[in-house]
C-alpha positions in Angstrom: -14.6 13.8 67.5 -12.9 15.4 64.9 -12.5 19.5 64.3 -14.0 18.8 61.2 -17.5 17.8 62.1 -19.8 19.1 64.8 -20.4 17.7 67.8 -23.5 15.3 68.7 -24.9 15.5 71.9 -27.7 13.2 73.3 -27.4 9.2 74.4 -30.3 8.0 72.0 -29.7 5.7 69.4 -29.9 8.1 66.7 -27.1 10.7 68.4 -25.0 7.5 68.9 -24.8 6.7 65.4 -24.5 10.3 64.4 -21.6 10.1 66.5 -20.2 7.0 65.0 -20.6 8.6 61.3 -19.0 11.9 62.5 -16.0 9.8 63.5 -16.0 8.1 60.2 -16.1 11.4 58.5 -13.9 12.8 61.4 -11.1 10.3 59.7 -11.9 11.6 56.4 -12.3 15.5 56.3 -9.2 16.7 57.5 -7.9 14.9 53.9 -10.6 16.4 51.9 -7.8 18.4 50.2 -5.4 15.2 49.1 -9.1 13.6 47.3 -9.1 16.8 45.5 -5.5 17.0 44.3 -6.3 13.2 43.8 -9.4 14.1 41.6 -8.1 17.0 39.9 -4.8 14.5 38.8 -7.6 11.6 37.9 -10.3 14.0 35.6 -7.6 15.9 34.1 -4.5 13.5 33.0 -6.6 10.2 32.4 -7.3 8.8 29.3 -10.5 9.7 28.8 -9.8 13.0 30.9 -9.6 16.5 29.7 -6.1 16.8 29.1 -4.5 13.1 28.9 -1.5 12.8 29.4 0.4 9.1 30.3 2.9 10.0 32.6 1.4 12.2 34.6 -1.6 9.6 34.9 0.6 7.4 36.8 0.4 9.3 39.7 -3.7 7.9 40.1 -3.3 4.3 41.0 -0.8 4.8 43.9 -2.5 8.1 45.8 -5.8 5.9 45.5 -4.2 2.8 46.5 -1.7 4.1 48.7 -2.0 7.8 50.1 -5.5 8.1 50.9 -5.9 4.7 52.6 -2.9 5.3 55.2 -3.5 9.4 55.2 -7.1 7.6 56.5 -5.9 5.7 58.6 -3.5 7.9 60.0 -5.7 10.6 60.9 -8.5 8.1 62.7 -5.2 6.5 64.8 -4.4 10.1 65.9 -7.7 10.9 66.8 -7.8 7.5 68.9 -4.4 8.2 70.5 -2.4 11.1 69.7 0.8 10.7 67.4 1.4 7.1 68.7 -1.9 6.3 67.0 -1.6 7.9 63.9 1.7 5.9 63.4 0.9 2.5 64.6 -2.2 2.9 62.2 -0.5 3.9 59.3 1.6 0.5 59.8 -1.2 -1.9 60.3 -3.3 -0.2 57.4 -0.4 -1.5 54.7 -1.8 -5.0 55.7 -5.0 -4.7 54.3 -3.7 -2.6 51.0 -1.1 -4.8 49.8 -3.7 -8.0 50.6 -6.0 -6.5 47.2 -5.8 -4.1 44.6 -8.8 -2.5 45.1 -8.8 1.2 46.9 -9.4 0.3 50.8 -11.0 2.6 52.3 -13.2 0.9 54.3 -10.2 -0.9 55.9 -8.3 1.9 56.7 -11.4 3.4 58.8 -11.6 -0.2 60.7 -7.9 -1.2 60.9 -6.3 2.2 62.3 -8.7 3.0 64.7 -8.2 -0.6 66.1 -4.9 -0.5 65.8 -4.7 2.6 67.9 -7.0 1.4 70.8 -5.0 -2.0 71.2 -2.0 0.3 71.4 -3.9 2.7 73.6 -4.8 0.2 76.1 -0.9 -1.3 76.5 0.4 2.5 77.0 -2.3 2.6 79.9 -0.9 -1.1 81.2 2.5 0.1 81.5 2.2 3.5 82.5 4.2 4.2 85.7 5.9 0.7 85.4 8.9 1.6 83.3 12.2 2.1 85.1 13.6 5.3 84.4 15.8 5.5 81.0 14.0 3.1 78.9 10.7 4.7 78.4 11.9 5.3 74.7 12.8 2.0 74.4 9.7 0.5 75.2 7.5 2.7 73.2 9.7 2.5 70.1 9.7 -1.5 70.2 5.9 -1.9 71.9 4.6 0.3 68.4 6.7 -1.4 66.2 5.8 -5.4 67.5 2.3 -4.4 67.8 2.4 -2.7 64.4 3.7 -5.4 62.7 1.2 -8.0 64.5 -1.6 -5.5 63.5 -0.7 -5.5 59.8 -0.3 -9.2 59.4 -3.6 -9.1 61.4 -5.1 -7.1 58.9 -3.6 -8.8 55.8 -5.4 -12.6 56.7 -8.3 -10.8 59.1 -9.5 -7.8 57.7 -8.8 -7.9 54.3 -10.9 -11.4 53.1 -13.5 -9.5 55.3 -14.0 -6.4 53.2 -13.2 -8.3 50.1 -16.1 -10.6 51.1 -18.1 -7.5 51.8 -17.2 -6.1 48.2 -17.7 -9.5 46.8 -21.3 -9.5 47.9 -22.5 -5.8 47.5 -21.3 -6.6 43.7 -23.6 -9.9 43.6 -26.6 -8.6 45.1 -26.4 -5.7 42.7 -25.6 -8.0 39.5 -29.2 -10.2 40.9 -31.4 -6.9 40.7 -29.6 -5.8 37.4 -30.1 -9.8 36.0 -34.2 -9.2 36.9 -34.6 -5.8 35.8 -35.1 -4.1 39.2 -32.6 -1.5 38.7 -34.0 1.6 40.8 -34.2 -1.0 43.9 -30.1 -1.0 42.8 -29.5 2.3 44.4 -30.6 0.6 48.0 -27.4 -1.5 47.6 -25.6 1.1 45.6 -25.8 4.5 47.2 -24.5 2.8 50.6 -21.9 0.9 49.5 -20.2 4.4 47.7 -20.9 6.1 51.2 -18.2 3.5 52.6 -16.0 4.0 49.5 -16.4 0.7 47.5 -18.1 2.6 44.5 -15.1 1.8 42.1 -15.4 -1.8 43.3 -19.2 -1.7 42.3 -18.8 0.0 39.1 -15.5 -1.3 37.6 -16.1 -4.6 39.1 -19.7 -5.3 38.4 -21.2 -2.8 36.3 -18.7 -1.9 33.9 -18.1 -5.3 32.6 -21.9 -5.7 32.3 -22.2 -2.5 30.7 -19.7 -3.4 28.0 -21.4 -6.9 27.2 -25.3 -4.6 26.8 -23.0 -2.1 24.4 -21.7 -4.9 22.1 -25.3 -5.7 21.7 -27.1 -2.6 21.5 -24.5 0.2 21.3 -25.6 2.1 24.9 -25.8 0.8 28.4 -27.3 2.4 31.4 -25.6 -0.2 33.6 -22.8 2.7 33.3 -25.5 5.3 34.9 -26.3 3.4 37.8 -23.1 4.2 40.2 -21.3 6.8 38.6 -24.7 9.5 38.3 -23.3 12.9 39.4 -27.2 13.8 40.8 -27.6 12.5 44.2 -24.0 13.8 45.3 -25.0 17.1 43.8 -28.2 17.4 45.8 -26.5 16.4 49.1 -24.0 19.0 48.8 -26.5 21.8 47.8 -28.3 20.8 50.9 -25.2 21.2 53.3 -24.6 24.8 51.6 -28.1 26.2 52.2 -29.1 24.3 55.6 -25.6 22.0 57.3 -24.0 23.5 59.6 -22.9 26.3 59.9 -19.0 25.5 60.1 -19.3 22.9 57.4 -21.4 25.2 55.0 -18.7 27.2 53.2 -16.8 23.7 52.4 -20.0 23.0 49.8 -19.1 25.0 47.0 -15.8 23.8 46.3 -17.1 19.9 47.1 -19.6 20.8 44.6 -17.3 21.9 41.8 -14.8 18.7 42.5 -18.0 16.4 42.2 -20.3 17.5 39.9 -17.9 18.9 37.1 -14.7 17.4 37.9 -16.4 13.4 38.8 -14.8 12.4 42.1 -17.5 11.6 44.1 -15.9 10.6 47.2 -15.4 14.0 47.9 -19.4 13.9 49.1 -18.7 10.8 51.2 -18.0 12.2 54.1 -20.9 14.6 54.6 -23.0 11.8 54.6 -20.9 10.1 57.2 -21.6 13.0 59.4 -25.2 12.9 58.8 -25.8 9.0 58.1 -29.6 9.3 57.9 -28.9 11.3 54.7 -28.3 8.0 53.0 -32.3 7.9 52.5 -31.4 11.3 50.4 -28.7 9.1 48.3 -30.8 6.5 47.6 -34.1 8.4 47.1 -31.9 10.4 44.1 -30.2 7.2 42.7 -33.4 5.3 41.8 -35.0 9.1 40.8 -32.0 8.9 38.2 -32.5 5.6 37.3 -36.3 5.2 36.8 -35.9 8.5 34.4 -33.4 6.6 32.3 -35.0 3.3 32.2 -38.5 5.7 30.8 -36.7 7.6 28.1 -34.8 4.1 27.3 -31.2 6.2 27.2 -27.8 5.2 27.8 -24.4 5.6 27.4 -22.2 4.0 25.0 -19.0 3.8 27.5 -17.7 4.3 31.1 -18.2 8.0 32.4 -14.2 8.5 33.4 -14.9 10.3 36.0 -18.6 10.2 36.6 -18.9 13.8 35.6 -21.2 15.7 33.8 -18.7 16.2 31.4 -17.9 12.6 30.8 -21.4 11.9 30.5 -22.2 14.2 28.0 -18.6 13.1 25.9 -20.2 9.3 25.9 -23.8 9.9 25.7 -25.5 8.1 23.3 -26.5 9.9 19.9 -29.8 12.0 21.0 -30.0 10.8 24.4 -28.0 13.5 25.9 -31.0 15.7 27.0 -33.0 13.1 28.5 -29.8 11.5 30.5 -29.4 15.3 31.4 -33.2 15.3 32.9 -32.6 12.3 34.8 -29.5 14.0 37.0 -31.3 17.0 37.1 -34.2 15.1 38.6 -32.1 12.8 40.9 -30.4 16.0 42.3 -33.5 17.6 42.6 -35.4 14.4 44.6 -31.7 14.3 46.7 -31.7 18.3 47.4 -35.4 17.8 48.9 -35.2 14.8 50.9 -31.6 15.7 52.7 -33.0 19.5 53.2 -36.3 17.8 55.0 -34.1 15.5 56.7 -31.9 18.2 57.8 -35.1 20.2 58.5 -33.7 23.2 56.8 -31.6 23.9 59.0 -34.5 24.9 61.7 -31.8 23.9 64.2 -29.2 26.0 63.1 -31.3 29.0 63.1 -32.6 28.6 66.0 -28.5 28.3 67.9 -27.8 31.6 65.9 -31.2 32.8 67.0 -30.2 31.9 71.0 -26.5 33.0 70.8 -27.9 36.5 68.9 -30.3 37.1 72.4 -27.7 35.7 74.6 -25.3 38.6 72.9 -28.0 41.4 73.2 -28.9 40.2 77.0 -25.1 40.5 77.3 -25.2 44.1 75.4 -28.2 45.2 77.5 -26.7 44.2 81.1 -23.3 45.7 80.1 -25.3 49.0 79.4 -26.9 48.7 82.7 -24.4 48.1 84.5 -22.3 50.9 82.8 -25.4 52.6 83.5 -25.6 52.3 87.2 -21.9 52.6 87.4 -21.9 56.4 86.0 -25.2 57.1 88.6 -23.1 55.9 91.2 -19.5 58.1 90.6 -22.1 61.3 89.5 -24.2 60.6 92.9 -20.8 59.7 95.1 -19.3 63.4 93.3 -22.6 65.3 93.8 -22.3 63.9 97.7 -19.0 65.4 98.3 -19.6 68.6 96.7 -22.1 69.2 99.3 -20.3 67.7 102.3 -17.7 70.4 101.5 
């Protein structure tokens, strides 16, 4: 388990997958600070971002497509097998970036980790069977044939997998947007941006469909369904008033980064440590969408990023309060349910509650004890003053 995310204890079901979401998020906090140098590059330099600026921009595509996905990887293979792991990982992720050119997140938190084990597991074969002198000979070439297996692996195994998985997220959200059950979208939706395919969703599926309503009609909400700053914003309030206690003073500045700056993987991983918090997610998304499909508002392009900002540059004329209602709302309905869920942070009062006694039963026998230890030097003094 990472440093970054506390640690689950229990055999249930539920602590096993908290413990298999706090090793997804495990592989993603410790780079929390390249998705904000990431985000601040992508809402500031864009075109549609706050100062645009072309060259600058450039630098987007590849930390998306490139930097995050191995510093991902990297980080899960070193948490699987030291520095061996981390570096065998970063190899065998290139396989599944280079097979797609979409961001691949998801296969960077499957192919490092496995990359690492298989490695792990031939280091454990070998140990104590390599004749003295070419230990660094067989590490260096073991990593590098395995590494290179791994990434081919991952370029014809993994890749059509989560391309598949992309594939059909996008057409079971396009079949509830073709009948008109867009809250039930946010079932599909809020999941699928929890395991980082939210630009795949939005600029795959509902940006092209948003266009084709705006040709039409001159707004969309298909633009609204993914990219609504709400639900992240009511997840994150949660973690600052009741997560944990070592997670807590990370909130405000996730908050900042996703509610005014757009980047909303930065929330991601908090619902990785806490998975049943995807109820929250989607319980906010369809609050945000049902208000928007009352008041009949819309946007008339793209939120780039999904900020408040960029919604209320491309609202559509006197919408702007009502789509402001309906992320008010969804963060609102988000806060709620991922604060019950979390059960206001009963459980972390009540381990600051036990460690405060523990400290004053520690206090109290100290004094004692300093207590009985000053009775005993005054009696043993007051003894030898009358022996004499």
């Amino acid at each position: 388990m990472s440093e970054f995310t506390p640690t689950v204890t229990g055999t249930g079901v539920r602590a096993r997958v908290q413990r298999f979401g706090g090793f997804l998020a495990g592989m993603v906090m410790p780079n929390i600070g390249a998705f904000i140098a990431w985000g601040l590059i992508t809402a500031l330099f864009i075109p549609t971002g706050w100062t645009p600026n072309e060259t600058i921009a450039s630098l987007v595509d590849p930390i998306i497509l490139y930097l995050l996905p191995i510093l991902i990887a990297y980080t899960g293979g070193r948490m699987v097998h030291g520095q061996r792991g981390a570096v065998i990982a970063a190899v065998a992720v290139m396989g599944v970036i280079v097979a797609t050119d979409k961001p691949q997140f998801l296969g960077a938190m499957i192919v490092g980790p496995l990359a690492a084990v298989v490695l792990k597991y031939f280091d454990k074969l070998v140990d104590g069977r390599i004749k003295s002198g070419f230990e660094m000979l067989v590490n260096n070439f073991s990593l590098g044939i395995i590494g290179g297996a791994a990434a081919v692996g991952a370029f014809f195994g993994i890749a059509p997998i989560t391309t598949a998985l992309t594939n059909g997220l996008g057409g079971a959200v396009g079949f509830l947007v073709d009948r008109g059950l867009l809250p039930l979208a946010s079932i599909i939706i809020e999941p699928a941006k929890i395991l980082f395919l939210n630009n795949a969703i939005n600029q795959g599926i509902l940006t092209p469909l948003g266009a084709d309503a705006v040709s039409e009609s001159g707004k969309s909400i298909l633009f609204m369904l993914e990219s609504n700053p709400g639900p992240g914003l009511g997840i994150l309030l949660a973690f600052l008033f009741f997560g944990p206690r070592a997670i807590r003073p990370s909130a405000p500045a996730a908050i900042i980064v996703q509610f005014f700056g757009g980047i909303h993987e930065i929330y991601f991983p908090y619902v990785l440590m806490k998975p049943v918090l995807i109820i929250a997610a989607i319980a906010g998304g369809a609050t945000g969408i049902t208000v928007f499909l009352l008041t009949n508002v819309g946007l008339v392009a793209s939120p780039s990023p999904g900020s408040i900002i960029a919604y209320t540059l491309v609202a559509a004329r006197g919408d702007l309060l009502w789509i402001y209602l309906g992320i008010l709302l969804s963060a609102a309905v988000s806060f709620v349910v991922a604060s019950v869920l979390m059960g206001f942070g009963r459980k972390e009062k009540a381990e600051a509650a036990a460690e405060e006694a523990a400290a004053q039963e520690q206090q109290l026998a100290d004094a004692q004890a300093a207590t009985a230890a000053a009775k005993a030097t005054s009696k043993g003094g007051a003894d030898a003053s009358q022996a004499r």
